[in-house]
C-alpha positions in Angstrom: -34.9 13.3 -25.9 -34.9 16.6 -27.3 -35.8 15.9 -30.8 -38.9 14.2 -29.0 -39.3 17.5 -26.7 -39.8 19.4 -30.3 -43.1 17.7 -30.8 -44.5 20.0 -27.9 -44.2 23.4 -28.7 -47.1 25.3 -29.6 -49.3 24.7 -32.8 -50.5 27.7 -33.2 -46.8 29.1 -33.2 -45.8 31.8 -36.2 -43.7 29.9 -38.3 -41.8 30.3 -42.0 -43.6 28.1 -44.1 -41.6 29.2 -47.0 -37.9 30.0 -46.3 -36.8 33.5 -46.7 -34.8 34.5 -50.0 -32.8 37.0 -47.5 -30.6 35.6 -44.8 -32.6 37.1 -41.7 -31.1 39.7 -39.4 -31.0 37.3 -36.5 -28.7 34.9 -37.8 -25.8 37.0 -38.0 -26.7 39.3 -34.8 -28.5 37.3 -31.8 -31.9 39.1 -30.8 -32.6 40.2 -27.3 -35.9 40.5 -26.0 -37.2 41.7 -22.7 -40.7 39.4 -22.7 -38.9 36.0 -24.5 -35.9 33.7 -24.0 -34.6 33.1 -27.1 -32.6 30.0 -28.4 -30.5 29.8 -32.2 -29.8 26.8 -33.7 -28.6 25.4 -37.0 -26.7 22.8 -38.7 -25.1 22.2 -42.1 -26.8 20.2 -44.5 -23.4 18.8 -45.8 -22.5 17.3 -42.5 -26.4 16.1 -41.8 -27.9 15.4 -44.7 -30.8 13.8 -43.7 -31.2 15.0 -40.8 -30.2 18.5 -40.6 -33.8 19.9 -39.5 -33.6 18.2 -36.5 -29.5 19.0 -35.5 -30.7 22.5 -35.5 -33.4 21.8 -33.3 -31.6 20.2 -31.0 -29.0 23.4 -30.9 -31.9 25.6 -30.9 -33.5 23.9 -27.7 -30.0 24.0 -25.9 -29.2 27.5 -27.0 -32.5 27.8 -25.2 -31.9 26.2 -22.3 -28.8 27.9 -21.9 -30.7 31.5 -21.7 -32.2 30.9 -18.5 -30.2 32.1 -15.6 -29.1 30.0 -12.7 -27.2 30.8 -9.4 -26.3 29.9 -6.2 -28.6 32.6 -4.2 -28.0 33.7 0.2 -29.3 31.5 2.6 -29.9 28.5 -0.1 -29.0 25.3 0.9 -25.8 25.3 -1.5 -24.7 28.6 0.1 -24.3 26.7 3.5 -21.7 24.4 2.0 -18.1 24.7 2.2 -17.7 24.6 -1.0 -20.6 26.9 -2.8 -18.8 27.8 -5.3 -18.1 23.9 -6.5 -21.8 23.5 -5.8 -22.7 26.0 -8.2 -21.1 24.8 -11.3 -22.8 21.4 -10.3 -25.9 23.2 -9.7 -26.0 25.0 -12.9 -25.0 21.9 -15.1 -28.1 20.0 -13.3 -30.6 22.5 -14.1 -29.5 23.1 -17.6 -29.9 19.8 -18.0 -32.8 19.8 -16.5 -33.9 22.4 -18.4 -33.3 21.0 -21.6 -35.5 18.0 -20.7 -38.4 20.1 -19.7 -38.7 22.8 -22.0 -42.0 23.4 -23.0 -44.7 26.0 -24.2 -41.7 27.1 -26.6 -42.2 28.1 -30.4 -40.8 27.9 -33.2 -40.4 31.6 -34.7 -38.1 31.8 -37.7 -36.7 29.0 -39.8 -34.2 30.0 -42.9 -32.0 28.0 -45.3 -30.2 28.2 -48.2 -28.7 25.0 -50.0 -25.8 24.6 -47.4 -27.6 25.8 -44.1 -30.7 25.6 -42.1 -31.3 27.9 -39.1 -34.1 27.6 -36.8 -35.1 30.6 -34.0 -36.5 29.3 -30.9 -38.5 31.8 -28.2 -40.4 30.9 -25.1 -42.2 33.5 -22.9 -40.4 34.4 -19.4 -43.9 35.1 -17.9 -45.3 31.4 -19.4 -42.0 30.0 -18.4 -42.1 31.6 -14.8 -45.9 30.6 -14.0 -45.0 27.0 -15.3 -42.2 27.2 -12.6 -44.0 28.7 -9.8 -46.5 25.6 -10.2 -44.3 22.9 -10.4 -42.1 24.9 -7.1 -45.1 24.5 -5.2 -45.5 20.9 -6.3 -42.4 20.4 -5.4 -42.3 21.6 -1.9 -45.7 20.4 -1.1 -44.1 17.0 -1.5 -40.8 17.8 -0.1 -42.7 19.0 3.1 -44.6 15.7 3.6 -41.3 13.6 3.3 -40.2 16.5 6.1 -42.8 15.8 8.3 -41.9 11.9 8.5 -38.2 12.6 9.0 -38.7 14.7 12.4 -41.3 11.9 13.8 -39.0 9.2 12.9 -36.0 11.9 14.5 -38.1 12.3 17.6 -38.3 8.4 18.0 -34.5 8.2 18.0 -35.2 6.3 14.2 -32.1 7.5 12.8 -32.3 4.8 9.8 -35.4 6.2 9.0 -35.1 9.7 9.6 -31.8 9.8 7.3 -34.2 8.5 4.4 -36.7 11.3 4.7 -34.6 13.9 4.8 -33.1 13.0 1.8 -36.3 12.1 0.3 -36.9 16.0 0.9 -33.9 17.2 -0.3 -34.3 15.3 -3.6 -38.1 16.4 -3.7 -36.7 20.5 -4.3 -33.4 19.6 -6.0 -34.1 22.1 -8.3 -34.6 24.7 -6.1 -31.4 24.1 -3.8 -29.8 27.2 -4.9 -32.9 29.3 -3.4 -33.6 30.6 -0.4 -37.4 29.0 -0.1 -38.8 31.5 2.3 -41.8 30.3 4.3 -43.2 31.2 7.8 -43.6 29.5 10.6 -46.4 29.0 13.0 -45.3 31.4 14.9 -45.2 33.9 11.3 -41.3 33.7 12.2 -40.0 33.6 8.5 -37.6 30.7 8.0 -35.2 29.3 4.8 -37.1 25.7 4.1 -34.1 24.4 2.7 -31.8 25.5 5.4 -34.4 23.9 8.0 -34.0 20.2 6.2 -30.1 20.4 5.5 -29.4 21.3 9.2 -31.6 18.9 10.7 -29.9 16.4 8.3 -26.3 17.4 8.8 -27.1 17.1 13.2 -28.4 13.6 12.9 -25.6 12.1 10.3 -22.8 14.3 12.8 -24.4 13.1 15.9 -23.9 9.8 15.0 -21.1 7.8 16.4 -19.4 3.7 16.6 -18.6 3.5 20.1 -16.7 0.5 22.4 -16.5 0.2 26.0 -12.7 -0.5 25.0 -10.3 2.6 24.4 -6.9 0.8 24.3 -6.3 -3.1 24.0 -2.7 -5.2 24.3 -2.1 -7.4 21.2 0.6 -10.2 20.4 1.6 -10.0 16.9 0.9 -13.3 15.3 -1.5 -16.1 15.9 -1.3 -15.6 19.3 -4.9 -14.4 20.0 -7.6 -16.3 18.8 -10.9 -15.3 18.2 -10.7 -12.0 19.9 -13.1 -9.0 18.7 -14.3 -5.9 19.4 -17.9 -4.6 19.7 -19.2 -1.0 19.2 -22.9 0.2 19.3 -23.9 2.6 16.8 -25.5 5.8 18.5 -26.9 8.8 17.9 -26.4 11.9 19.6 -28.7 11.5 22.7 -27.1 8.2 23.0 -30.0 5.6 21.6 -29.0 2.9 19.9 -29.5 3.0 16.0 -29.7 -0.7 13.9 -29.6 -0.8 10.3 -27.4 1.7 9.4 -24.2 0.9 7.2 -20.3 1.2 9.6 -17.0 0.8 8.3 -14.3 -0.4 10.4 -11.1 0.1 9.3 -7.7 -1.5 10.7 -4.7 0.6 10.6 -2.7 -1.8 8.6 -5.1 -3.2 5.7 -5.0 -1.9 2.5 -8.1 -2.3 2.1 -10.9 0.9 3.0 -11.8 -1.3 5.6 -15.0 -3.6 6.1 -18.5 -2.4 6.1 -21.2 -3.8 9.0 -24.7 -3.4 9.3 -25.6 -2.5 12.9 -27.7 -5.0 14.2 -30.0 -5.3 17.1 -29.3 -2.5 19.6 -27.0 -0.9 16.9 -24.1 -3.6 17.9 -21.0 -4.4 15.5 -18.8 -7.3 16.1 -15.7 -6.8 14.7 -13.2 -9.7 14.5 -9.7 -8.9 15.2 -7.3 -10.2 12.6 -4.5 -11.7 12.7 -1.5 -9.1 13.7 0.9 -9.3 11.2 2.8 -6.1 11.1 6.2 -5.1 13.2 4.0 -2.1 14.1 4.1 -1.5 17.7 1.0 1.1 18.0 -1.4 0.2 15.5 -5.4 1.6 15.5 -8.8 0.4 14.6 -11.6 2.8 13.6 -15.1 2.7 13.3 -17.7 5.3 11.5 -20.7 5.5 9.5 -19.9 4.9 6.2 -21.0 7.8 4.2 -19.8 6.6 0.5 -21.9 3.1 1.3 -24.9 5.0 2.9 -24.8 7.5 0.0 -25.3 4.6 -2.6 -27.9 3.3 -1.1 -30.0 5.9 -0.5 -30.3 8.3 -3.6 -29.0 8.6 -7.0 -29.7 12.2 -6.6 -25.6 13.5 -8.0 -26.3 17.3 -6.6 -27.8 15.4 -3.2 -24.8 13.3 -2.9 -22.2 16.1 -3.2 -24.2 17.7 -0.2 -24.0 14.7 1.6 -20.9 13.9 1.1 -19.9 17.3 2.8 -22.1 15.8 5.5 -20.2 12.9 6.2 -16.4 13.7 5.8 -17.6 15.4 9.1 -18.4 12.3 11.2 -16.5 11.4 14.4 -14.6 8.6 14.2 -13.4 6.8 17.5 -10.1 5.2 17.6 -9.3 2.2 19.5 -5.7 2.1 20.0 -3.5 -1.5 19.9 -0.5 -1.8 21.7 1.2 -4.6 19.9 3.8 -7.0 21.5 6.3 -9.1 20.1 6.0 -12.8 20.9 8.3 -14.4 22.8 10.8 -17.2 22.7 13.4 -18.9 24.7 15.8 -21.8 23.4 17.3 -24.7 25.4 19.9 -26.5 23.8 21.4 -29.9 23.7 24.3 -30.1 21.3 26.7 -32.7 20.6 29.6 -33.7 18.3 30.6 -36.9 18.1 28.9 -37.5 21.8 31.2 -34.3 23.0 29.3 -31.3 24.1 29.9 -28.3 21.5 31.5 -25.4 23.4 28.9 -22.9 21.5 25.5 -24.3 20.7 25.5 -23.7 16.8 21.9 -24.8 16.4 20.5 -22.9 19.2 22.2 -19.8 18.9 21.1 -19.5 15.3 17.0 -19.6 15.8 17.8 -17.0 18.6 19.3 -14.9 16.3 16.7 -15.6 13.5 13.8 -14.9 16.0 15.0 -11.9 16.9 15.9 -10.5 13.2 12.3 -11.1 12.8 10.7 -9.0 15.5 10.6 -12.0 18.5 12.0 -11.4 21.6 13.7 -13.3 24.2 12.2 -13.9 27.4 13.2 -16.3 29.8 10.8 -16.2 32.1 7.5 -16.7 30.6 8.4 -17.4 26.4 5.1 -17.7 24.7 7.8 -19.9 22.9 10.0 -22.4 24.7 12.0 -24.5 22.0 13.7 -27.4 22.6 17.3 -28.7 20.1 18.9 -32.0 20.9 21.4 -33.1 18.9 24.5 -35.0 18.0 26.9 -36.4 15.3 27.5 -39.7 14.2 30.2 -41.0 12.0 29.2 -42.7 8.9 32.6 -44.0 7.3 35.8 -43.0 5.1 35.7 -42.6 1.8 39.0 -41.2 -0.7 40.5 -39.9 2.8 37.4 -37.7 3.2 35.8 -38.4 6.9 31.7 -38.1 6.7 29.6 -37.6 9.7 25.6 -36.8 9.4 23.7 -34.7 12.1 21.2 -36.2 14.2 18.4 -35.1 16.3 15.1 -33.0 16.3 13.8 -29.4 17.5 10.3 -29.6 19.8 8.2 -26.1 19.9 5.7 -25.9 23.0 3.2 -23.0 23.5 1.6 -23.3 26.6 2.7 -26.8 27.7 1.7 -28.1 24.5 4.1 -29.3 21.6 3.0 -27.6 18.3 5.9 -28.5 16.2 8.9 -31.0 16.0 11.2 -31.8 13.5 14.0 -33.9 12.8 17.7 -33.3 11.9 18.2 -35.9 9.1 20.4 -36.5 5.9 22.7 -33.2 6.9 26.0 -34.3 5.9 29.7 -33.5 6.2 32.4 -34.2 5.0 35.8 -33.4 6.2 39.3 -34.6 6.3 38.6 -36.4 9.8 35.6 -37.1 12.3 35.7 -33.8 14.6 35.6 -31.7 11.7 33.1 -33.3 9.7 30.8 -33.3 12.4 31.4 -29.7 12.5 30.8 -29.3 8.9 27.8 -31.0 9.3 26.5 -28.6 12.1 27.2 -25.4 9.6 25.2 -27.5 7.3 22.5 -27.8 9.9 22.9 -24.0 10.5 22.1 -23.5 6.6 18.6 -25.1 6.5 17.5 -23.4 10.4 18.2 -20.0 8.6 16.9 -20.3 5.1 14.3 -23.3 4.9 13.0 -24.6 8.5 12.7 -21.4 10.7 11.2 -19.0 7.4 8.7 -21.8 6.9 7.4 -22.1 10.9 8.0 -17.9 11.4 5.2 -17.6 8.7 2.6 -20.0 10.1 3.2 -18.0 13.5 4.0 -14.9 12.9 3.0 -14.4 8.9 3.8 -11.1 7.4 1.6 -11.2 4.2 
């Protein structure tokens, strides 16, 4: 783009239509001049062979560029950050570049080459350049102020969707004047910082505004327990009005994830679905906010804008709904047999107790959310090489509520002993084998599932 910006420096501008036989004094020592900006460039004709002319232009227009001074001036916008100093370097890399696009009413001066070099001397005037400025300040602001003037009526109508869009639409209208104080008067002849007026009318709507829920604390089972439950919060602003259209992130304690993004609906309401609890966590939190990154998108693609805004909206309130998580519960009533004998210890039942419980259940005889029934027995099935073999019959109900919502059946567990008793025994441990390491892992996850 600069080699295009070339094209519009002044035609009447003094220029070396023959190249000097000596190398000029401004090549080795850079000029200074009180009434110009200057701007050196050049290029090797080695490197850019065909095109060395217009390398040097480029590095003269840069060079340039690069003369006129930028900072971060008192009672700028910038300066109100917390981080001016961050904001500067990002200023002054934007209006360099800036710069460097708008250039014009430049000259080119001085050229000079010899068979390996061409230099090219670049000067604009600071009163040109200043006057050119002023204009396109006032521009600016005139069109900044209009976009002001929609942002408080839509502010004073509790339109915070709105409101946010014109103040940034401001902001972005004097970008390039961010780092200035932009003194104007009031109506009252009160003198005021323009900039200031916008970013702190910005920064109170985007901190005022807040995800709310009649709900401060809620008990949870972990698992799939609850179903369907959800919470809803209504986006507000700081009087209190409801505000619709406006990007919120709610984020569970426990996800990975950021969290999920809603857009506020009617009356500024969010319904967020609870999901399913699957962590050992006992106090676990949900929180909802405006989400700045998502709102930033959005709204401009303005880079210095967005760093301000960011700044804006680390700074939101975000309310925490706290979940008090409970383990389910469980409670096991046993049947066990061996060889139509009651077992002294119930083998099967004594193991899901204790894999429930290594897995965050607890026991509750009372009211289980849980209530699993084992019957079971042994049966002999015949001798074979002295060896006795018995298999294990029977089948585990689960009931939530009243309602059975799993059975299965003890089948084809076999074993094998030197007699009847202690086959059916073997048998049992073999029973105790799949409970711990197929069966129970298997129905935990469905219930209870961890990932």
């Amino acid at each position: 783009m600069l080699t295009i910006l070339t094209l519009q420096s002044c035609s009447g501008s003094k220029q070396s239509l023959e190249p000097s036989k000596k190398e000029p004094h401004w090549i080795a020592q850079r000029p200074a001049d009180s009434e110009y900006y200057i701007g050196v460039g050049h290029s090797s004709k080695t490197i850019h062979p065909f095109d060395y002319d217009v390398v040097a232009k480029q590095n003269a227009l840069e060079n340039l560029a690069g003369e006129i001074s930028v900072s971060v001036r008192a009672n700028s916008v910038l300066s109100r950050t917390e981080n001016p100093d961050g904001f500067s370097e990002s200023y002054r890399s934007q209006i360099r570049t800036q710069s460097n696009l708008e250039l014009e009413g430049f000259e080119v001066y001085d050229t000079w080459e010899d068979d390996e070099r061409f230099y090219v001397l670049y000067r604009l005037s600071k009163a040109e350049w200043a006057a050119a400025q002023l204009a396109k300040k006032r521009k600016a602001m005139a069109q900044s102020k209009d976009w002001y003037a929609k942002a408080l009526r839509a502010d004073s109508l509790h339109n915070a969707s709105e409101a946010l869009t014109y103040y940034v639409k401001a902001l972005e209208s004097i970008d390039t004047y961010l780092g200035e104080p932009l003194e104007e008067f009031d109506e009252n002849g009160e003198k005021i910082f323009y900039g200031n007026e916008v970013y702190f009318h910005l920064a109170g709507l985007i901190q005022g505004l807040s995800a709310r829920s009649a709900i401060s604390k809620l008990t949870l089972k972990q698992g799939t327990l609850q179903q369907n439950e959800s919470i809803e919060f209504t986006l507000t602003n700081e009087s209190g009005s409801p505000q619709s259209g406006l990007p919120v992130l709610v984020k569970y304690s426990e996800q990975l994830s950021r969290g999920i993004v809603f857009t506020s609906g009617d009356h500024g309401k969010i319904t967020y679905p609870i999901p399913v609890i699957r962590s050992n966590e006992r106090t676990q939190y949900i929180r909802a906010r405006l989400d700045g990154e998502h709102w930033q998108n959005e709204i401009t693609e303005n880079r210095l804008v967005r760093d301000i805004l960011n700044g804006l909206t680390t700074k939101i309130e975000e309310p925490i709904i706290e979940l008090e998580v409970l383990p389910p519960t469980f409670k096991v009533l046993s049947t066990e047999k061996n060889l139509g004998k009651p077992l002294g210890t119930a083998m099967l039942g004594g193991t899901v107790r204790s894999v429930l419980l290594a897995n965050g259940f607890a026991s509750d005889s009372l009211a289980p959310d849980y209530f699993i029934s084992i019957v079971s027995d042994t049966g002999s099935a015949g001798v074979m090489r002295n060896m006795a073999t018995c298999f294990l019959q029977g089948e585990m109900i689960i009931s939530h509520d009243g309602k059975e919502i799993y059975r299965t059946s003890f089948h084809e567990i076999k074993g094998v002993q030197l007699n009847y008793p202690t086959a059916g025994m073997a048998a049992y441990r073999e029973g105790v084998e799949w409970l711990t390491y197929e069966m129970l892992p298997l129905w935990i996850d469905r219930v209870r599932p961890m990932r």
